[in-house]
C-alpha positions in Angstrom: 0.0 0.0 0.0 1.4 3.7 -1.0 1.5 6.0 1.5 0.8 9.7 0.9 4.5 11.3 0.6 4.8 9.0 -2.6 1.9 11.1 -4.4 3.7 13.9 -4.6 0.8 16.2 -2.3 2.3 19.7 -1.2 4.0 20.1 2.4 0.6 21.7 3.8 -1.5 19.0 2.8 1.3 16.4 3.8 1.2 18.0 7.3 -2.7 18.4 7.5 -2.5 14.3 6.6 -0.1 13.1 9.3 -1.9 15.9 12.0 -5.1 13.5 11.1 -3.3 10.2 11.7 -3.3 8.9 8.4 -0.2 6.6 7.1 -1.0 4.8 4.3 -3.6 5.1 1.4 -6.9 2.7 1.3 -7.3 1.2 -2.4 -9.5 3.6 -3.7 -7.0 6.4 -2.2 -4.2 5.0 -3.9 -6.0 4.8 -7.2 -7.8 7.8 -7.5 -5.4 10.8 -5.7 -3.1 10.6 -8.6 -5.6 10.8 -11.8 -7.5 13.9 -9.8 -4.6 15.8 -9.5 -4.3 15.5 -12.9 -7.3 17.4 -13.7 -9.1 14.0 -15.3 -12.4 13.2 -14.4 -13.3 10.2 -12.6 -16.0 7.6 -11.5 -15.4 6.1 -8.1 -17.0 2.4 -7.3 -16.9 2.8 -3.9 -19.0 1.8 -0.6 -19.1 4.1 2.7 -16.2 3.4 4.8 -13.5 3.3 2.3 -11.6 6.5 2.5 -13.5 7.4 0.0 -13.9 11.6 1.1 -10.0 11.7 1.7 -9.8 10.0 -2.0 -11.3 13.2 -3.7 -11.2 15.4 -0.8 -7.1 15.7 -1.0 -7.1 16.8 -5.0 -9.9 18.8 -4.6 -8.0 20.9 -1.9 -4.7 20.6 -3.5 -6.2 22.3 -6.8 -7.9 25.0 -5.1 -6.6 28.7 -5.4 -6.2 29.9 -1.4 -5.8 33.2 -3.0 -8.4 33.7 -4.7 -11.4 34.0 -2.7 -14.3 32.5 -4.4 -16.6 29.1 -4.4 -14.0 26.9 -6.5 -15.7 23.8 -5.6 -19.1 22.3 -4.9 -19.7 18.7 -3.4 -23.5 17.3 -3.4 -24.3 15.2 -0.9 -27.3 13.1 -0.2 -27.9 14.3 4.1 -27.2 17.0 5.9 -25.2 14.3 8.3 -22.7 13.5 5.6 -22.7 17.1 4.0 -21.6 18.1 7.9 -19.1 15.3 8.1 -17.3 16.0 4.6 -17.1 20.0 5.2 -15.5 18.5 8.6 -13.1 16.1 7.0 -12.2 19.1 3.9 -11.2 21.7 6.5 -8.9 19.4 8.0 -7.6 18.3 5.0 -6.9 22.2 4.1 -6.5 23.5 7.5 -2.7 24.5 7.1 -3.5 25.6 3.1 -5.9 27.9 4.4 -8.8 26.3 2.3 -12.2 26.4 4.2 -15.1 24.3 3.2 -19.1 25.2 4.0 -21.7 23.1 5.0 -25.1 24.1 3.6 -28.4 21.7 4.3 -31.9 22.1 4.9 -33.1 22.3 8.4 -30.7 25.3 8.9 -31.5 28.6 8.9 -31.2 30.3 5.1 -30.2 33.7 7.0 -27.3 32.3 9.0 -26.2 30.7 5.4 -25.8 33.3 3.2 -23.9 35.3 6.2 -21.6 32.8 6.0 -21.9 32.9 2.5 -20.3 36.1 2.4 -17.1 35.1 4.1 -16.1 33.7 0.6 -15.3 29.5 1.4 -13.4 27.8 -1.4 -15.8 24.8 -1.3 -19.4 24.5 -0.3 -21.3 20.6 0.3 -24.1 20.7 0.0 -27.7 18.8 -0.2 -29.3 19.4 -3.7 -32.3 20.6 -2.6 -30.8 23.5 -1.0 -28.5 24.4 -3.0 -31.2 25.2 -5.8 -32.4 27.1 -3.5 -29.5 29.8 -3.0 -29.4 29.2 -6.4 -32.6 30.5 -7.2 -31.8 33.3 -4.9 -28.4 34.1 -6.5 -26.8 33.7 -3.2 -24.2 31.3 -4.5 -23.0 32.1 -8.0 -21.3 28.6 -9.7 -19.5 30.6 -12.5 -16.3 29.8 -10.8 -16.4 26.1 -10.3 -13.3 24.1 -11.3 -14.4 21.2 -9.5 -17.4 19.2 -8.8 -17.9 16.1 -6.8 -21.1 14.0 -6.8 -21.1 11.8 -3.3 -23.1 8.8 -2.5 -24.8 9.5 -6.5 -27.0 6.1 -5.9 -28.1 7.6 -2.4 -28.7 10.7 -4.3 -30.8 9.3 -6.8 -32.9 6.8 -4.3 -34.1 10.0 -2.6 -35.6 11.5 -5.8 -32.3 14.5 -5.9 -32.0 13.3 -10.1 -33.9 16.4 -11.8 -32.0 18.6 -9.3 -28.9 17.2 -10.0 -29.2 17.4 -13.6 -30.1 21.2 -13.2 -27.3 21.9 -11.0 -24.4 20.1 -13.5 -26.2 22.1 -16.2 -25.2 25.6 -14.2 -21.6 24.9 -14.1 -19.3 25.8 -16.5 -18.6 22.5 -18.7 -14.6 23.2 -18.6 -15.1 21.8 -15.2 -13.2 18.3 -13.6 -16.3 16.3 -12.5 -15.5 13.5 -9.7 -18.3 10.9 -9.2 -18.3 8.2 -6.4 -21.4 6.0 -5.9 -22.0 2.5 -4.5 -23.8 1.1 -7.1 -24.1 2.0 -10.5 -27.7 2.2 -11.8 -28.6 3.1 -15.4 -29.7 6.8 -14.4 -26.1 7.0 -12.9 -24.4 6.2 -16.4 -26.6 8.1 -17.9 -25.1 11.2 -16.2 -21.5 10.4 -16.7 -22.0 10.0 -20.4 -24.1 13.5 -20.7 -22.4 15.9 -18.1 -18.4 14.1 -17.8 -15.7 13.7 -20.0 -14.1 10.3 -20.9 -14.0 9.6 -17.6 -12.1 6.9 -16.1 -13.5 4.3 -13.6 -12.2 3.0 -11.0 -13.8 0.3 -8.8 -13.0 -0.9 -5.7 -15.0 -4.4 -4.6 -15.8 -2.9 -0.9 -18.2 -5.2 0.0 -15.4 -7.6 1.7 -13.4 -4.4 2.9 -16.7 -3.1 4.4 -17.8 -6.3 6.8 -14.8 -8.8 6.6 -14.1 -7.7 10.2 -17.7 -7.9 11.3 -19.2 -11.3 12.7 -22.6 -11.8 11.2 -25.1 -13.5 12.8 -29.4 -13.0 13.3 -32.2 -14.4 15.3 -35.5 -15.6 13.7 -38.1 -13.8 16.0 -41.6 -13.4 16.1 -42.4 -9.5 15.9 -44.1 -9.0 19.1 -40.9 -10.6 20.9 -38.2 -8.3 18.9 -37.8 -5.6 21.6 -37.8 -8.4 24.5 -34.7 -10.2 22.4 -33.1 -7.2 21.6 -32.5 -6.4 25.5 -31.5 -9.9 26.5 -28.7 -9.5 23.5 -28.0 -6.4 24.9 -27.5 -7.3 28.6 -25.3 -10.4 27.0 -23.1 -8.3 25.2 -22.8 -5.3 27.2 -21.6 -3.6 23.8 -19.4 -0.5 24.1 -21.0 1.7 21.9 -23.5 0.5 19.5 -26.1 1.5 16.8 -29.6 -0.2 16.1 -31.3 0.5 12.9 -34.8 0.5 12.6 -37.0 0.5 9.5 -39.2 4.2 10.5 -38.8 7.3 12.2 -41.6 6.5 14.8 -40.1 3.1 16.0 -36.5 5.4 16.4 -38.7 7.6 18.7 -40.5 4.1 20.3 -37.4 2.1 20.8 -35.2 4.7 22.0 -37.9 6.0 24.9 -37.9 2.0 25.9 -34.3 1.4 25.6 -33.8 4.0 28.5 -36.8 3.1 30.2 -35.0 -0.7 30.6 -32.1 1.7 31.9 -29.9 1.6 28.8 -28.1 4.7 28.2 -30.2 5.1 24.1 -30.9 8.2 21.8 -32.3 8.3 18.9 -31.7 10.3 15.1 -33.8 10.9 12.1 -34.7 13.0 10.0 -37.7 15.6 12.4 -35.3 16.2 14.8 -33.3 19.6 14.5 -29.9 19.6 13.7 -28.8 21.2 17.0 -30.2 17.9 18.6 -29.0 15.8 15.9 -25.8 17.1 16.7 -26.2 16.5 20.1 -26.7 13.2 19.9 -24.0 12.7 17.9 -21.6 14.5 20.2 -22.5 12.4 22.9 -22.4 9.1 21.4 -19.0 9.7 19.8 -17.8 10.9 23.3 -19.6 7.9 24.8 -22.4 9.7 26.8 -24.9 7.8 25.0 -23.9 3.9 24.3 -27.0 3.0 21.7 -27.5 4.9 19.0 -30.7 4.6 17.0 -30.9 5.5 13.5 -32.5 5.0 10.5 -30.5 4.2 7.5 -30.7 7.7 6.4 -30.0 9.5 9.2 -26.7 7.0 9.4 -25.5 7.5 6.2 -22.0 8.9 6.3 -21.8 8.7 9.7 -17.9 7.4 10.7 -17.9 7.1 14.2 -14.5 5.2 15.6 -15.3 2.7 18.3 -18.7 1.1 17.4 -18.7 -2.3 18.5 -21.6 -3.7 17.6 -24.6 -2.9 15.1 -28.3 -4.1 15.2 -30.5 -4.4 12.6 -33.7 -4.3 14.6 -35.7 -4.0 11.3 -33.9 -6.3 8.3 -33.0 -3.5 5.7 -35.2 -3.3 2.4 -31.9 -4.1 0.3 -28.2 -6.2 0.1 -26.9 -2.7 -0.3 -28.3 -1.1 2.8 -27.4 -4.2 4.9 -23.7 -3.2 4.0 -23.8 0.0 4.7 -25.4 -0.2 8.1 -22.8 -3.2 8.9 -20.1 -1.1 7.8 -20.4 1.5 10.8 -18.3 -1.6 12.4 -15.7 -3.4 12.3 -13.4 -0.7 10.7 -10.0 0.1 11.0 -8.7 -3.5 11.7 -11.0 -4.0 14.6 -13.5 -6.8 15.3 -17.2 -5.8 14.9 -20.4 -7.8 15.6 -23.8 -7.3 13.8 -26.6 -9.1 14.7 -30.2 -9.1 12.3 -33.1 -9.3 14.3 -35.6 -11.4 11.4 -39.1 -12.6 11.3 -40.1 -15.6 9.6 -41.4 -13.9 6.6 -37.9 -12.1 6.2 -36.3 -15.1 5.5 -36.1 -14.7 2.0 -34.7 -11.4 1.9 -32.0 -12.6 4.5 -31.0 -15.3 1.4 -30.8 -12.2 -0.8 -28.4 -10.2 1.2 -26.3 -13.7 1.8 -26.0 -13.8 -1.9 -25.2 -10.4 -2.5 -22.6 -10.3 0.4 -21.5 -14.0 -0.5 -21.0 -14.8 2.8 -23.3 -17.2 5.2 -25.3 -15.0 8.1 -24.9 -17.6 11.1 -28.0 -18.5 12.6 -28.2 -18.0 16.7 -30.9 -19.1 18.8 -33.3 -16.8 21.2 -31.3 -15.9 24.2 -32.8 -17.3 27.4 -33.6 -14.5 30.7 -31.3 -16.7 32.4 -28.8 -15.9 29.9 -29.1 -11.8 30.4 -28.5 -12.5 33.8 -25.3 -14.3 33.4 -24.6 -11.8 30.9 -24.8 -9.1 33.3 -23.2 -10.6 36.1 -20.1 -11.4 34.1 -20.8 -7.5 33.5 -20.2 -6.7 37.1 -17.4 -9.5 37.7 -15.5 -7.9 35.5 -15.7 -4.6 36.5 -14.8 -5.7 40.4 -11.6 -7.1 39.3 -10.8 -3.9 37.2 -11.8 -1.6 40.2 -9.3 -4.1 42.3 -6.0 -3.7 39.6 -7.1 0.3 39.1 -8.4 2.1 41.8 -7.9 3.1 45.5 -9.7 0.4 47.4 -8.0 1.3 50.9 -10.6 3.1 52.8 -13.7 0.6 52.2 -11.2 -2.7 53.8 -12.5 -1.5 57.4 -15.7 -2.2 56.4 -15.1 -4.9 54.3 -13.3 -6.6 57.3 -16.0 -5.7 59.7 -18.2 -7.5 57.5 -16.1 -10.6 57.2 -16.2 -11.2 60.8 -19.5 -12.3 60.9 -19.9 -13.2 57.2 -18.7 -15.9 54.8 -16.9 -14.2 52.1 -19.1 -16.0 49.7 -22.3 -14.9 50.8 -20.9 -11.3 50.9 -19.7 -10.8 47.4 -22.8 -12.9 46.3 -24.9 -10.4 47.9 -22.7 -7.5 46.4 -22.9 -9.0 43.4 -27.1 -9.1 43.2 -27.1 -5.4 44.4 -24.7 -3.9 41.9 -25.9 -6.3 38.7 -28.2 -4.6 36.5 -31.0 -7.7 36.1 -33.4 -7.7 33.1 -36.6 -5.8 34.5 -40.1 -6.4 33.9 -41.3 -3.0 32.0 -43.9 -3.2 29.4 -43.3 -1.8 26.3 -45.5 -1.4 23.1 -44.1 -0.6 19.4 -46.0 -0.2 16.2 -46.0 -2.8 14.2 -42.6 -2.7 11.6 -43.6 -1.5 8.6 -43.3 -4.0 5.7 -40.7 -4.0 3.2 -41.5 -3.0 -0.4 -42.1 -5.7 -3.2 -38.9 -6.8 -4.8 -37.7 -9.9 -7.2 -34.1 -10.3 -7.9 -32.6 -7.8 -9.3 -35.9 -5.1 -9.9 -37.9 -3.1 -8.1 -41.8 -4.2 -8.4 -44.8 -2.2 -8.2 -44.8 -1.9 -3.6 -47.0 -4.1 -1.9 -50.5 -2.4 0.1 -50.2 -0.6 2.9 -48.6 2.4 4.7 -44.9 1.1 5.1 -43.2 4.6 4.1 -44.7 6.4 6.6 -41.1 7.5 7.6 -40.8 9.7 4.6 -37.4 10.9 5.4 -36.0 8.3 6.7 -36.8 5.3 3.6 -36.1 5.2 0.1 -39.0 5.5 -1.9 -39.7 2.3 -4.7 -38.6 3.5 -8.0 -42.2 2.7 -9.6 -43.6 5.0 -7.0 -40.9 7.9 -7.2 -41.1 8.1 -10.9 -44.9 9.2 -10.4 -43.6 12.2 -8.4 -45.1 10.3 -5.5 -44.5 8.6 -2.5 -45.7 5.1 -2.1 -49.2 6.2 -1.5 -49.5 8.1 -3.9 -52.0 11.5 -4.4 -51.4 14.9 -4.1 -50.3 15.2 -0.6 -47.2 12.4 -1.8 -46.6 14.5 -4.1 -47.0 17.8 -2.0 -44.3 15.5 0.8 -41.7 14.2 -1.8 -41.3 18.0 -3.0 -40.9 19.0 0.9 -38.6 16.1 1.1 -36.6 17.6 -1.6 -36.7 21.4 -0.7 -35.4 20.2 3.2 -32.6 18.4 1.5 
């Protein structure tokens, strides 16, 4: 693997790189730094979780004029989470070059973004729904764009951003480097790099093993009224450090988080209704370990790169292979271990096969853990914690007591009763979740027309079918789909 002195980058970027801990280059780093800086355009095969922002992120800021103040280059992003992350990521990258990088989303106020507007950044990421909108109010002027990035383009296109996209390329001077990185590549996605790049050249990277070959698979067939119970027994068995559960709907995000804490876990949840000063709240405090569950929705994870998440729970089987990856892929990274667990009713059986044959790789079965095994669970929880506080800490002032104990109690029966008080055993609290919503209608390899029912009530948080989205629609259908989808849009 190259590492980033042989790519010939300048000493500011160099120093930016090391001051971020990188050493060496991923694959897709290695591949595509070099051909960027050469001013070609490029299409990047690439999942989440690959290096992938530092892999156009370095030439983009290497090839910006620090001198001349003006918007040089534009990223689109799919979410406001990953348009925050990669602004983030860019001003560290150009931190010593003096190249600064803006953030502009829905959900934040208009006012406060054309202020900031007017401090002249060098790049702006944004969603594509707001971005038309300073561009309808000549707030950002794209005259000056030397380079454009297109981030997550599938993403982009599942939410229903492919008319704005198209009308954004159109605005941008065609003497442009265009740099496009998406998952997948879907017809509509070729379709754009033949009409808006030039000659670009591809390079793909197969992610899918780089994504969860550090992640132990496993699920649980389980009835759906049992889910929540199963999830906490797993829980109190594997006492995870920090981990995420994905569920299928923004309301069963509010639901399970608001009974996660009421079983005393410490649990937030993030989609797409809450505002971003929450968002980032939550984020803050799960990344400084505040908060030990997360609770997202695929959307509201997307992009997310938190180090340190041990395990990840699909409480809701994901309504494709791809989005199985990508919600795996928040662990397991950086050479360390990760578990993921699929929580799976019998009717979701099938679409567990899929994902196996996508992923080619077998999803171990487990069995329902017992009560009596979240108990053990936890009291190996405790154990271990004794024997740290024992090597760690300043134990001297409780042996009095400790002594004046043991002389008139066995030292069994006192650590056995220490034990029950200080181990957090499963209790009894009733909760009650909406039913999951059901997936859409698929066959291999195509979308089908989606079955009855009200499964996308999440709106935000779920791609919509693509037999549904090309009606302008969501999966309901009607005007006030419509009226919704264009909201959806306009909020980025």
């Amino acid at each position: 693997m190259a590492t980033f002195t042989d790519l010939g980058l300048s000493e500011p970027v160099i120093r930016s790189i090391i001051n971020m801990g990188f050493e060496e280059t991923t694959p897709i780093q290695e591949k595509t730094i070099p051909s960027a800086m050469q001013g070609k355009d490029l299409i990047g095969q690439a999942q989440t979780g690959t290096g992938k922002t530092a892999a156009y992120g370095i030439p983009l800021v290497e090839r910006i004029m620090e001198q001349a103040e003006l918007v040089q280059g534009i990223v689109l992003a799919p979410t406001r989470e990953l348009a925050v992350q990669v602004a983030e990521e860019l001003n560290k990258i150009g931190q010593y070059k003096r190249i600064h990088a803006l953030p502009i989303y829905g959900g934040q106020g208009i006012d406060w973004q054309i202020r900031a507007l007017k401090k002249r950044p060098h790049i702006i990421v944004a969603t594509p729904g707001r971005l038309m909108d300073h561009m309808r109010r000549r707030t950002i002027r794209l005259s000056d764009i030397k380079i454009l990035v297109l981030d997550e383009a599938d993403e982009m296109l599942n939410m229903g951003f492919l008319d704005d996209i198209e009308t954004i390329l159109k605005e941008i001077p065609v003497d442009r480097q265009t740099l496009l990185f998406s998952a997948t590549m879907p017809r509509q996605i070729q379709n754009i790099a033949q009409r808006f790049m030039k000659e670009p050249e591809l390079i793909s990277i197969k992610a899918m093993g780089v994504t969860v070959s550090d992640t132990e698979q496993h699920y649980v067939e389980v009835s759906e009224r049992l889910k929540f119970d199963v999830l906490s027994r797993i829980l109190d068995i594997q006492s995870p450090e920090l981990a995420i559960v994905f569920a299928r709907t923004k309301r069963r995000v509010d639901e399970l988080s608001e009974a996660l804490s009421k079983r005393g876990y410490s649990a937030e949840g993030i989609h797409g209704d809450l505002t971003q000063s929450k968002r980032d709240s939550v984020l803050r405090q799960f990344k400084d370990g505040t908060i030990e569950v997360l609770v997202a929705t695929d959307v509201a994870a997307r992009g997310l790169d938190i180090s340190g998440v041990t395990h990840v729970f699909n409480f809701d089987i994901p309504q494709d292979p791809e989005s199985y990856v990508h919600r795996v892929g928040r662990t397991g990274r950086a050479g360390k271990s990760g578990l993921a667990i699929t929580l799976v009713t019998p009717r979701e059986i099938g679409m567990l096969r899929l994902i196996e044959s996508v992923i080619k790789r077998r999803i171990v079965r487990k069995p329902i853990p017992t009560i009596v095994e979240a108990v053990e669970g936890q009291q190996r929880l405790t154990m271990n914690e004794i024997l740290r506080v024992i090597a760690e800490e300043d134990i001297e002032k409780y042996k009095g007591v400790a002594e004046e104990l043991l002389a008139e109690n066995d030292s069994i029966t006192l650590l056995s009763a220490a034990l029950k008080i200080i181990t957090k055993e499963p209790e009894n609290v009733q909760v009650r979740l909406t039913e999951a919503a059901p997936m859409r209608g698929r066959s291999m390899g195509n979308n089908v027309r989606p079955q009855q029912g009200n499964y996308n009530r999440d709106g935000y948080g779920q791609k919509t079918d693509t037999w549904a989205r090309r009606k302008g629609n969501d999966v309901r259908g009607g005007a006030a789909g419509a009226q919704r989808g264009r909201d959806n849009k306009r909020n980025g």
